[in-house]
Phi, psi and omega in degrees: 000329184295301181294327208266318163303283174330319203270311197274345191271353164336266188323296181322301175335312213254353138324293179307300181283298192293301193064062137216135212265048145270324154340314176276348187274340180276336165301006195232297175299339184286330196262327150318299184288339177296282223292312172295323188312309187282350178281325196267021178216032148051061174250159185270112169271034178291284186304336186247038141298309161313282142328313174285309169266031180259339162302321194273342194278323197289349172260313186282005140309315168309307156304311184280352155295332184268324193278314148314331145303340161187084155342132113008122162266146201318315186295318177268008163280316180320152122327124168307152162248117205277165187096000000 
């Protein structure tokens, strides 16, 4: 039971630790292109639908949790200014 905790809180980790939401746009493409692939060769895509998205819902726990917990500070929201 111990490991199966550990194995699901994975992703939220590594949400938590990168904190950035482009982490999520590759997961959503990774999980899209996966899932059409398999729609368009007539596979019952429920489990790995699954499979995909319960990792991606979990870093972006992960993120929104790191965004909470320590914001972005204004200087790395700005654009650098060359000069």
């Amino acid at each position: 039971m111990g490991d199966a905790l550990v194995l699901a809180l994975l992703p939220a980790l590594l949400g938590f630790l990168v904190g950035r939401w482009w982490l999520l746009l590759i997961g959503a493409l990774v999980a899209t292109t996966t899932v059409g692939r398999l729609v368009g060769h007539d596979v019952d895509t429920g489990p790995v639908a699954v499979l995909l998205v319960v990792p991606l819902a979990g870093c972006a726990a992960g993120v929104a949790l790191r965004r909470l917990v320590a914001p972005p500070s204004e200087d790395a929201r700005s654009p650098r200014r060359a000069g």
